[in-house]
N, C-alpha and C positions, 0 to 999 in steps of 0.2 A: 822377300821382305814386303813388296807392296801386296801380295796376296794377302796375308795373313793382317795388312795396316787395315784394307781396305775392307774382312772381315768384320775388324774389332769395332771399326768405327758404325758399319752398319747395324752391329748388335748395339751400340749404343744410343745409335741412332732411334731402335726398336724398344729402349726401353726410356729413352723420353717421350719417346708418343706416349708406351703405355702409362708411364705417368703423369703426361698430360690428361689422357684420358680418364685414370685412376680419381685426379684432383678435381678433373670437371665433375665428375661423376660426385667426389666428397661433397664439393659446392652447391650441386643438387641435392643431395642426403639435406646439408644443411641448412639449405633456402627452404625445403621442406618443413623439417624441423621447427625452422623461427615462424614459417606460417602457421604452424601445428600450434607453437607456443602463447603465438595471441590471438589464437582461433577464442571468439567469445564461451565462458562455461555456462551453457544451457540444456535444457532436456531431451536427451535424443530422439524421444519420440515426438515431441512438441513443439519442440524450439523455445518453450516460457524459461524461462531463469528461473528458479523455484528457487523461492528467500525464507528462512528461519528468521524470525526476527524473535530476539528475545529481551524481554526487561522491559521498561516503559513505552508504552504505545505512543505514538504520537499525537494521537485523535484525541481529543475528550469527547466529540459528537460526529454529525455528518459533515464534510467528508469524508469519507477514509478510502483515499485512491490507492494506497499500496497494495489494496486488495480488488482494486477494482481495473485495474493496469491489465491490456490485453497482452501484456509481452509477461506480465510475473505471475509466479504463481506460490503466492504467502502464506505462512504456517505460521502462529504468532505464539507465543510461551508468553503471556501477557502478566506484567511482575505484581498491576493493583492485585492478583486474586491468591498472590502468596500469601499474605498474612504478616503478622507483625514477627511473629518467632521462626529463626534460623533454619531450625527444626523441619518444618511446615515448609518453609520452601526449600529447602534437598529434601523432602518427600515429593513436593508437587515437580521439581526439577527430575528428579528420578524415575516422574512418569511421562514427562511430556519432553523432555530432553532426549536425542539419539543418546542410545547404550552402548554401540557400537561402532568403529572409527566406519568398518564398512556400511554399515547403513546409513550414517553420515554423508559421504561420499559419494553412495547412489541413487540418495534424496536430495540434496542440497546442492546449490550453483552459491550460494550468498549465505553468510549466515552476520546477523547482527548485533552484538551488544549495546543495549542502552540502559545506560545506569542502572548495569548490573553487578551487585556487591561479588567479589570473590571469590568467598567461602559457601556459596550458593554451588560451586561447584567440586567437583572431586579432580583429584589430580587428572587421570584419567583422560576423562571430560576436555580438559584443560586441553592434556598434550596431544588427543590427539584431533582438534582444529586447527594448531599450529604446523602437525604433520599434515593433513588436509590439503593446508594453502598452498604448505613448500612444495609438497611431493604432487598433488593431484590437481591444481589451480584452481581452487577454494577462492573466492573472496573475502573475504572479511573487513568488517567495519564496528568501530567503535565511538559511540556518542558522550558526548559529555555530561556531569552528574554527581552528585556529591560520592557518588559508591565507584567512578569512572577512574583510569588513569591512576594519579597519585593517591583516590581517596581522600578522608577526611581523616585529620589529625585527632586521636583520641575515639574516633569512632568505627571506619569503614577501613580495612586494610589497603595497601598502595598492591597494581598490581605488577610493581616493580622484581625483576627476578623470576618472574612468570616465564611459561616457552609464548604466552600470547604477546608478553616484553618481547620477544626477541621477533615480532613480527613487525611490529609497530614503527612505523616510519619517524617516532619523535622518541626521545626519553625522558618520564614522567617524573616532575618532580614532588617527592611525597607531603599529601599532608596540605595541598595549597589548593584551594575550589573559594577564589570569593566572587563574593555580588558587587557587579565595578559598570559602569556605564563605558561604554565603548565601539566602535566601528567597524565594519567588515571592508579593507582593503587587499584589491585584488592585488598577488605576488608574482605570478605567472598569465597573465592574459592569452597569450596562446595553447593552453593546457584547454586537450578537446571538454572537460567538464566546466569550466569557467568559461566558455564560449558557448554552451547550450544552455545559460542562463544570464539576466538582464541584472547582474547583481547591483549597479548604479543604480537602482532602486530602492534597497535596504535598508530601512531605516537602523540609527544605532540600536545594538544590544543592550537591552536593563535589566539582564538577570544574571546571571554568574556564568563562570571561565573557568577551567582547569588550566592548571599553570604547568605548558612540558616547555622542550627545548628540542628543534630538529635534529635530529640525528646524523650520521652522515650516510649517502644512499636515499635519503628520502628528500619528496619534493616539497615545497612548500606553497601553496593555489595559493591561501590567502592568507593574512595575519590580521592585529588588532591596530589600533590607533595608540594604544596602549606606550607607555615610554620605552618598554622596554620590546616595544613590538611582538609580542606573544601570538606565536602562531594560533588560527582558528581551524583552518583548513589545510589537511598535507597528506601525501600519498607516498606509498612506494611499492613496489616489486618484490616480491622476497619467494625465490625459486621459481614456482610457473604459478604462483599465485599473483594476486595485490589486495591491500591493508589500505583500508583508509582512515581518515581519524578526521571529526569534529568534536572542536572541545567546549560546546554546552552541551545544554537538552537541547534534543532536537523534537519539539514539541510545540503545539501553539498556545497553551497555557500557562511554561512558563514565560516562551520567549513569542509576545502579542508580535514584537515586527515581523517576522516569519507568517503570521496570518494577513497581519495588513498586507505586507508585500503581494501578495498573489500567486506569486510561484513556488510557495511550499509544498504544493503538490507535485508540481514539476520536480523539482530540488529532491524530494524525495527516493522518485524514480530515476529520475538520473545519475544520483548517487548511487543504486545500486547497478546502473546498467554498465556505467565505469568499473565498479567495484568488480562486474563477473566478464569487465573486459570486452564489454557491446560497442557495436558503433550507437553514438549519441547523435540524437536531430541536431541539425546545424542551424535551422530559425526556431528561435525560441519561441517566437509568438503563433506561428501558425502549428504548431504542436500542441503550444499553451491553449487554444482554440479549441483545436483537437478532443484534445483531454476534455474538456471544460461541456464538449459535448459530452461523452462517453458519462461523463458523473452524471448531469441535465437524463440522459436517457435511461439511466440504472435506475433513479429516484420515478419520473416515470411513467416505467416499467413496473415498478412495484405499485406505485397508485392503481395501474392498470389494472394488474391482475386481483387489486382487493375487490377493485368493482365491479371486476367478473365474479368473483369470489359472491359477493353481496347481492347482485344480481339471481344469483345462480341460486341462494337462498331462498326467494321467495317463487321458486318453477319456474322462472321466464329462460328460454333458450339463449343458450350463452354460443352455441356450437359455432357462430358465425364470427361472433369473437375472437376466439379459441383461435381459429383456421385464420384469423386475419393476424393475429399475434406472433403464429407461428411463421408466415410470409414475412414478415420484419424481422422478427430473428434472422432471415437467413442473409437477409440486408446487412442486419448487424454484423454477423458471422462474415459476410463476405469484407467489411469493412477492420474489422479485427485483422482478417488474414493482411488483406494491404498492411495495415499499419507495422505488423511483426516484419514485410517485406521493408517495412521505410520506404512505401509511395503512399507518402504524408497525404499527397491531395489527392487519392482516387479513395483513400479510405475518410477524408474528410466529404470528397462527396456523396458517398456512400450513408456515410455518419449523418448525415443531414438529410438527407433523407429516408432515413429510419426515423427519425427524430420525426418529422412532419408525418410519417405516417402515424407515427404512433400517438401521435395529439388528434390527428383525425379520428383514429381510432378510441381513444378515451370520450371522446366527444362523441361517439355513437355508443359508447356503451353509459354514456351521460343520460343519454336518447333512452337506449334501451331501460335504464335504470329508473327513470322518468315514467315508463310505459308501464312497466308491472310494478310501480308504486301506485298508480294514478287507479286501481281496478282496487286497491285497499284502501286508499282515500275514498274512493266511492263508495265499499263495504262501511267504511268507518262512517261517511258521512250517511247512506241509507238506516244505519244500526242508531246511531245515536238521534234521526231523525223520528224514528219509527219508535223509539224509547219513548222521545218527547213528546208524539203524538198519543199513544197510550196513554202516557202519565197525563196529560191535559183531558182526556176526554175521560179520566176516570176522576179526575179531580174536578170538570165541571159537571158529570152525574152527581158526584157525590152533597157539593159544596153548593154547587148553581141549583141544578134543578131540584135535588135533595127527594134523590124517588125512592130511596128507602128511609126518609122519613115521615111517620103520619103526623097529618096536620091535626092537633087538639080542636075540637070542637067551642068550646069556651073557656075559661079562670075564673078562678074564684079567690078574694083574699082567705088566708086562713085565720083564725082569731091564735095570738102567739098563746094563750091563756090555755 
């Protein structure tokens, strides 16, 4: 009897290890997994986030840092250059929108809605961004607008019943977009995107709101001052993707506090780096610096190269130029690479010092510009000087000394008779 006790117990013995070992082993699979699942969605060969943004741009002028962000890499389906008829934009959608859920998914980390109507799209279209987020962790975000969320009553359909509804961390109620003065109060303070920006700065909103209701699953960053507290700002999860939702424009022409504030350009980027599930900078301001260089050096950068450009017009050697622009680039490029690391301050001193080169460097080719102008200001002033000496001395032969006129001998009156 104890033979056969002391067996059964050791096999049982051997199949709790194994399934202790078994479970550790699952707990791995799945530690893995949940790493896998909030690994940020970026370009494998790049590391940029590569954004679709489609519908109203945000920019009317310069700046426009969504495009100029060394971590993103933006595609914009821009809605001014639709046109007024339907028509016209599912033709211009039909060319510059993915055809394809797979080309969607191997181009795109982000894709954006902004007060985009609809029926702008095909079903297609539609379902599969929503299979996108769930299935392949797609971000997605939607901005607020008369064509946005509920639409407009009598005019712009709601995109209520949508599979993009069925992403959306709020439920839209149809038909309600008005123009109401209001506040941005933070909901979640500890939410990493409301902490990578200084929103106690904001002044109130004086343009319009789309009117949803949080859902449940989704989070809510911030709301209105509004009575009925109407969410601004909310997030959520949906499969291995996440959806984010502002319910104005997100633009600085219609909504000016957005520009006064100063960190719409931030606000921008950081919305999407949330949106594809990125780590966000934790000080707002030495980022906000950051950036503020990166634009300063784009704008320029461009001055730059016109003056080589215009230099290079008139035969003066630009090649010293050329070879010194190219040196700063690689400043630049090395201060890009930090910043996509997030070592904020070796790429801001980096950044600053591409900056200072390249004002030094504009400032020689000021020099240079100065140089081979100054040999045509000379031509101009030898030509027009050698004009006016001709012309004077042909005019005092003529007029002064009068040596091709003979002089009459004497007069005589003549009788009128």
């Amino acid at each position: 009897m104890n033979g056969p006790m002391n067996l059964s117990e050791a096999a049982m013995e051997g199949r709790r290890k194994e399934m202790a070992v078994g479970l550790f082993f699952a707990m791995v699979v799945a530690a893995i997994l949940l790493v896998q699942a909030v690994d940020a969605r970026t370009d494998p060969a790049t590391g940029r986030i590569r954004l679709l943004f489609v519908g109203q741009w945000p920019y009317s002028g310069r700046p426009q840092y969504l495009v100029e962000d060394p971590l993103l890499a933006t595609s914009v389906v821009p809605y001014y250059e639709f046109g007024a008829q339907l028509d016209e934009i599912r033709r211009y959608m039909n060319i510059r929108y993915p055809r394809t859920s797979q080309f969607l998914k191997a181009n795109y980390d982000v894709v954006a809605f902004s007060n985009i109507q609809l029926p702008a799209f095909t079903p297609k279209q539609i379902e599969m961004m929503s299979e996108a987020v769930v299935q392949d962790g797609l971000g997605y975000m939607m901005s607020g607008g008369h064509t946005s969320f509920g639409g407009t009553a009598g005019s712009y359909p709601s995109w209520r019943g949508t599979s993009i509804d069925g992403i959306l961390p709020v439920d839209v109620v149809d038909g309600i977009y008005l123009k109401l003065s209001y506040r941005l109060i933070v909901s979640d303070p500890d939410n990493v995107l409301i902490k990578s920006l200084p929103w106690g700065g904001l002044r109130p909103f004086t343009y319009t709101i789309n009117r949803v209701m949080m859902r449940q699953g989704g989070r809510l960053l911030a709301e209105s001052d509004l009575g009925e507290r109407w969410p601004i700002l909310a997030c959520g999860d949906f499969g291995s993707g996440r959806s984010l939702v502002f319910m104005t424009p997100l633009n600085t022409y219609d909504n000016r506090n957005l520009l006064e504030w100063g960190f719409f350009d931030d606000m921008c980027a950081n919305i999407v780096y949330f949106a594809s599930q990125a780590e966000l900078p934790t000080d707002p301001l030495q980022v906000h610096e950051l950036r503020r260089l990166f634009r300063d050096y784009h704008d320029q950068r461009l001055l730059y190269l016109s003056m080589v450009e215009f230099v290079d017009r008139f035969g003066a050697s630009t090649a010293g130029l050329e070879d010194e622009l190219s040196e700063i680039e690689m400043v630049r490029g090395e201060s890009y690479s930090a910043y996509m690391a997030r070592e904020f301050e070796r790429s801001y001193e980096l950044m600053t010092d591409a900056f200072r080169r390249l004002k030094e460097g504009l400032r020689e080719a000021l020099r240079v510009k100065d140089a081979a102008l100054a040999w045509i200001y000379l031509l101009e002033w030898l030509t027009v000087t050698a004009t006016l000496l001709v012309a004077s001395s042909v005019l005092w032969t003529l007029m002064v000394r009068r040596r091709l006129y003979r002089e009459p001998r004497s007069t005589r009156m003549l009788d009128s008779r």
